[in-house]
N, C-alpha and C positions, 0 to 999 in steps of 0.2 A: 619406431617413429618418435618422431619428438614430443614432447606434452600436448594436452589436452586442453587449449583456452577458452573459455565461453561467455561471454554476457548472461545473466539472468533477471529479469525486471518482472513485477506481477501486480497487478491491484492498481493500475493505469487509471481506470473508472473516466476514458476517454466517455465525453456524451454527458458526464455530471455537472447539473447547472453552479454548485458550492455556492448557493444561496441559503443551506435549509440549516438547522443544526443552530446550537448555542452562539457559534462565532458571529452572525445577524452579519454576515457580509452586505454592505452595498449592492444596489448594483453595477453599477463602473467597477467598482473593484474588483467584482466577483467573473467580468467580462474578462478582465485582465489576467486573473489566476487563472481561467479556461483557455487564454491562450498561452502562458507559462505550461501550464500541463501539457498540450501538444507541442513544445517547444521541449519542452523535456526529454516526451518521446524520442522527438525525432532527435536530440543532441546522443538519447542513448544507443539508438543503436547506429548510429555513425561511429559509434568506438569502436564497431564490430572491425567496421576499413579500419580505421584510425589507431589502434591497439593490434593488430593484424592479428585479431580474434575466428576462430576457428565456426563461430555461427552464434546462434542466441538461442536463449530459455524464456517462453513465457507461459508460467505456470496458472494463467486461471484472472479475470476480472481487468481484461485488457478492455472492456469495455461496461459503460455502465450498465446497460440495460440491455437487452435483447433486440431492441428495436431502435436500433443505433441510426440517425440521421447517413444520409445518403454521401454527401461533404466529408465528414469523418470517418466514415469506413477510406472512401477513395484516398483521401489524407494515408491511412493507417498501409494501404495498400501499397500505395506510392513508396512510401518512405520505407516498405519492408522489402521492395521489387532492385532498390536502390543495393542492395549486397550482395547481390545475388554472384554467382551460385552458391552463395555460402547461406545455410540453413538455418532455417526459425523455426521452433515447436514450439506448438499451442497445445496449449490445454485450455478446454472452455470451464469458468465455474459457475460459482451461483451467479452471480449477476449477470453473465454474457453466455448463457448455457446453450448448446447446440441444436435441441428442437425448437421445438415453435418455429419461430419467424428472428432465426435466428441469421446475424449477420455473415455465420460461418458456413451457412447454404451457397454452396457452390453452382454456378450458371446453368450445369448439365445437371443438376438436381431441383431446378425448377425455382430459381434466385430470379425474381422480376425486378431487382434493379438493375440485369443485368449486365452485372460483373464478375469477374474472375480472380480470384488469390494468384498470385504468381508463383510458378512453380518451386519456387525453391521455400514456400512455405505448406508446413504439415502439420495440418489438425486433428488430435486425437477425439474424433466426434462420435465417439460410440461410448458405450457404459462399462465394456467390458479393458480389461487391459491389452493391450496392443503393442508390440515389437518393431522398431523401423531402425533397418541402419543407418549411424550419420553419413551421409555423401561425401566422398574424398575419406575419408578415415575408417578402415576395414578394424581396427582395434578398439571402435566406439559404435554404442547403441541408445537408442531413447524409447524408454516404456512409457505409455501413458493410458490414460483414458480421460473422458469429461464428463462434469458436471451437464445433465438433461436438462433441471429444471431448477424453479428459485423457488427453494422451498429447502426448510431444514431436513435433515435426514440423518439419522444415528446410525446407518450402516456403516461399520468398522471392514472397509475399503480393506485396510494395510493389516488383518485380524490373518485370514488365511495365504499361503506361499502363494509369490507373485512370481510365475515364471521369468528366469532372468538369464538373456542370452548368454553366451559362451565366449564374453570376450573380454579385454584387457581394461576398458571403463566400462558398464554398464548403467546407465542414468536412469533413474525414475522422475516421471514428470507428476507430482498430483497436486490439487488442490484439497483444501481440507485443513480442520482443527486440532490440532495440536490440545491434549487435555490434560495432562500428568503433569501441568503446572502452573495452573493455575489462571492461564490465557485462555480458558473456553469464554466465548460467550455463547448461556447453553441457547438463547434464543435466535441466534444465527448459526448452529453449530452444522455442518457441513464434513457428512464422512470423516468423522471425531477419531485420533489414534494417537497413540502412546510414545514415547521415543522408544521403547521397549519391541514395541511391533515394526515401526520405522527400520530400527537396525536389525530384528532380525530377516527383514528380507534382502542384508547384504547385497543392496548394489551400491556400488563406487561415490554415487553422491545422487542426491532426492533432490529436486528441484520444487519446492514450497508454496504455493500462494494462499490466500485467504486473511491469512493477520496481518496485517498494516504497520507494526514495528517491526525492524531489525534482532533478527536470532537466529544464530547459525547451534545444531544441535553437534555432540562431537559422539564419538564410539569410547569404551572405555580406557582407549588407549591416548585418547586424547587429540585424536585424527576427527576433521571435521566432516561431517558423512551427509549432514542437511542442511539447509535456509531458505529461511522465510528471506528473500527481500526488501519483505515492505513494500509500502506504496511510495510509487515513484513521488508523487507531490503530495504535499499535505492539504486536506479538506474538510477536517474536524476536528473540533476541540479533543479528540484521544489521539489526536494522530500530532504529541509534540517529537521533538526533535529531529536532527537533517533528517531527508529523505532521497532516496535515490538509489542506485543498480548497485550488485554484485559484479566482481569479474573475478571468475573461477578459472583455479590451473590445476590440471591432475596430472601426473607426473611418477609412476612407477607408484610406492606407496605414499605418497605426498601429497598432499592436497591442501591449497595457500588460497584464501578469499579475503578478495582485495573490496572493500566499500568505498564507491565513488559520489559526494555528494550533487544532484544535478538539481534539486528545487531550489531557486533564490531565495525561498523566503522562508521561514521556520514558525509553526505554531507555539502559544506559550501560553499556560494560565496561571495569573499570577495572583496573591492571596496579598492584600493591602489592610489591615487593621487599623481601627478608625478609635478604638477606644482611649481618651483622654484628647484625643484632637479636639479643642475649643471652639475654634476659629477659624475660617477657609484657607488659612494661611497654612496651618499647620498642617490639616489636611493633605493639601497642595504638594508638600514639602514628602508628605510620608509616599505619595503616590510616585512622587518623579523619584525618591530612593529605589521605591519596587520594580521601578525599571530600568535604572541606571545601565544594569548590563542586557541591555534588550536591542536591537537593535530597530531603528527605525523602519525600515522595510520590512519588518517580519510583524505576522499576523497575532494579537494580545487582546485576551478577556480578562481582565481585573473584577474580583470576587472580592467586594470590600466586605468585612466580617466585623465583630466587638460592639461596641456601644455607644451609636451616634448621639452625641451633644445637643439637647435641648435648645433648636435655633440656629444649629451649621450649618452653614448654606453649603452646599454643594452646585449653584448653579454654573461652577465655574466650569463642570465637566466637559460641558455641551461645548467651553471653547478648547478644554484641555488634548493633546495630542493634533491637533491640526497636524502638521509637520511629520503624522505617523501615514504607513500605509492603512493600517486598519485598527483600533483600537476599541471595544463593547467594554461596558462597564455591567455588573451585575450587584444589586443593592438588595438582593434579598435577604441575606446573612446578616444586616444590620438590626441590633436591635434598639429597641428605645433605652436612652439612659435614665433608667428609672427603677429606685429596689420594690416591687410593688411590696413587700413585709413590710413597709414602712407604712404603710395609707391601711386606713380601718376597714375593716372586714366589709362593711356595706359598699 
C-alpha cells in the first residue's frame, strides 16, 4: 500500500474564555480569539479532504473542560462528521477527561444532551490501553487510552511493555509529560515519561498531547518516532511562537512531518529597558524599537525592566499601540532611579 498520511492537532482547549493569564486580554478581543480557535479547528481538519489525508490524530485537551457548552461540542461534531469515512482518534486528557460529565459520553451511555459522535470517530475512554484498526488500511493500528480525570498523576503510563499490534505502522495515541528535558511542569504533570521509555515501546510513531510547544522526539537513528503538536492557537503568555497541526507521512522506514501554521496571530513577550530614558520621548522611541519586528495583529506584553527617571511620564502608554491587536504593558521590573548608598543611614 502506499504511505501512511495523517493530521495530528492536540491541546485545541475549545470552551476556553482567553481572558485569564498575564496577557489581560480585552474583552472584544478575547471574543474574537475564541472564534480564531474554532476557525482553526475547523480549517484543520478540512486538510484531511484537502491534503487527501488518510484520517486524524487527536491526542488529548480537544476541549477545555469537561463540561464543554452544548454549541461547541455540536460545532466540534459537525465539523469531525464532515470527513467521514475517513477516521479521527481521540484521546481524552487532563482537561477534557472521559468520566464525570464528560462530553465524550456517548447517547446510549446516558449523554442527556442527547447527541451522538459520528461514526467515523473513536474515543479511547478507558484507562487501560486499547487496539483499534485504522478503517481502509489493514497495514495501520491506533493504541491508546485516556486521561479519567483532572488531577495530576505520576503514573509512568509508557514505564511497562505496551502491547503493540502486528502490523506495518503501529501508532500510539497518549497524552502525557514528556520529563528527561526539562519541559515538566511538575504541577501539571500528567502520566510523566522519558523519550527512553517512549522508544522503547517501538511503535512507528506516538501521537503527543499535553505541552503546548512544538517537538517532535526522533529514535537514535535520527528517524522521527514522536510529537507534541502544540496547541493549535495560542492563549498564554508561554504559549510564543506559530501554532498549529502536524501532517504526518509514514512510508516503509521513513517518516517526514510536515508543520502547518493555522493561528493568525502569534504571542510575544517582549523585554523594553527604560534605564537612562530621560524623557517620554525617549522612552517612546525605545518601545517602538522593541517591536519593530512584531507584527500588528499578533498578541504582546512588554516587561519594561532598568531604572525609571525621576519624573518620566509614561502616561503616553495608555495611547501607545492603538493601531495593535492587543498590546499589556508590565511596569513592575522598573525600579526607582535612585543609589540609596548615597542618602544617610537614618
Amino acid at each position: 500500500m502506499g504511505p501512511l498520511r495523517f493530521l495530528q492537532i492536540s491541546d485545541v482547549h475549545l470552551g476556553q474564555t482567553m481572558r485569564g493569564g498575564k496577557l489581560r486580554i480585552p474583552a472584544a478581543a478575547a471574543a474574537q480569539r475564541v472564534q480564531e480557535r474554532r476557525d482553526s479547528f475547523r480549517r484543520a481538519i478540512e486538510l484531511v479532504i484537502a491534503r487527501d489525508l488518510d484520517g486524524a490524530l487527536i491526542p488529548g485537551d480537544l476541549f477545555d473542560h469537561e463540561s464543554i457548552d452544548t454549541d461547541t461540542l455540536r460545532f466540534v461534531i459537525h465539523t469531525l462528521a464532515q470527513i467521514a469515512p475517513r477516521p479521527v482518534f481521540i484521546g481524552p486528557g487532563n482537561h477534557d477527561p472521559w468520566a464525570g460529565a464528560s462530553a465524550y459520553v456517548r447517547e446510549d451511555a446516558g449523554n442527556v444532551r442527547g447527541l451522538s459522535w459520528p461514526d467515523n470517530v473513536h474515543i479511547f475512554a478507558h484507562d487501560d490501553f486499547r487496539s483499534v484498526s485504522w478503517p481502509g488500511r489493514p497495514d495501520a493500528s491506533v493504541t491508546g487510552s485516556g486521561v479519567a480525570f483532572d488531577r495530576p498523576s505520576d503514573e509512568r503510563r509508557l514505564g511497562p511493555p505496551i502491547p503493540r499490534p502486528a502490523v506495518t505502522h503501529p501508532i500510539l495515541l497518549f497524552h502525557g509529560s514528556r520529563d528527561d528535558s526539562g519541559f515538566l511542569q511538575a504541577n501539571k504533570s500528567t502520566y510523566p515519561f522519558s523519550s527512553e521509555e517512549l522508544l522503547s515501546q517501538q511503535f512507528g510513531w506516538v501521537a503527543l498531547g499535553h505541552y503546548h510547544a512544538h517537538q517532535i522526539i526522533q529514535d537514535p537513528d535520527g528517524r522521527p518516532r514522536a510529537a507534541y503538536a502544540g496547541c493549535l492557537t495560542a492563549g498564554g503568555l508561554d504559549e510564543t511562537g506559530p501554532k498549529g497541526a502536524l501532517v504526518v507521512e509514514m512510508y516503509g522506514d521513513r517518516t517526514s512531518v510536515e508543520f502547518l501554521r493555522l493561528d493568525p496571530r502569534a504571542v510575544h513577550e517582549v523585554e523594553c529597558d527604560l534605564t537612562g530614558a530621560g524623557f517620554a520621548e525617549v522612552a517612546q522611541e525605545r518601545l517602538e524599537r522593541a517591536l519593530a519586528d512584531i507584527l500588528v495583529d499578533d498578541l504582546v506584553r512588554v516587561r519594561f525592566v532598568g531604572r525609571r527617571a525621576r519624573g518620566l511620564d509614561l502616561g503616553w502608554l495608555e495611547r501607545f499601540g492603538a493601531d495593535r491587536f492587543h498590546l499589556t504593558v508590565d511596569s513592575s521590573g522598573l525600579r526607582p532611579d535612585l543609589e540609596l548608598d548615597e542618602w544617610p543611614a537614618e
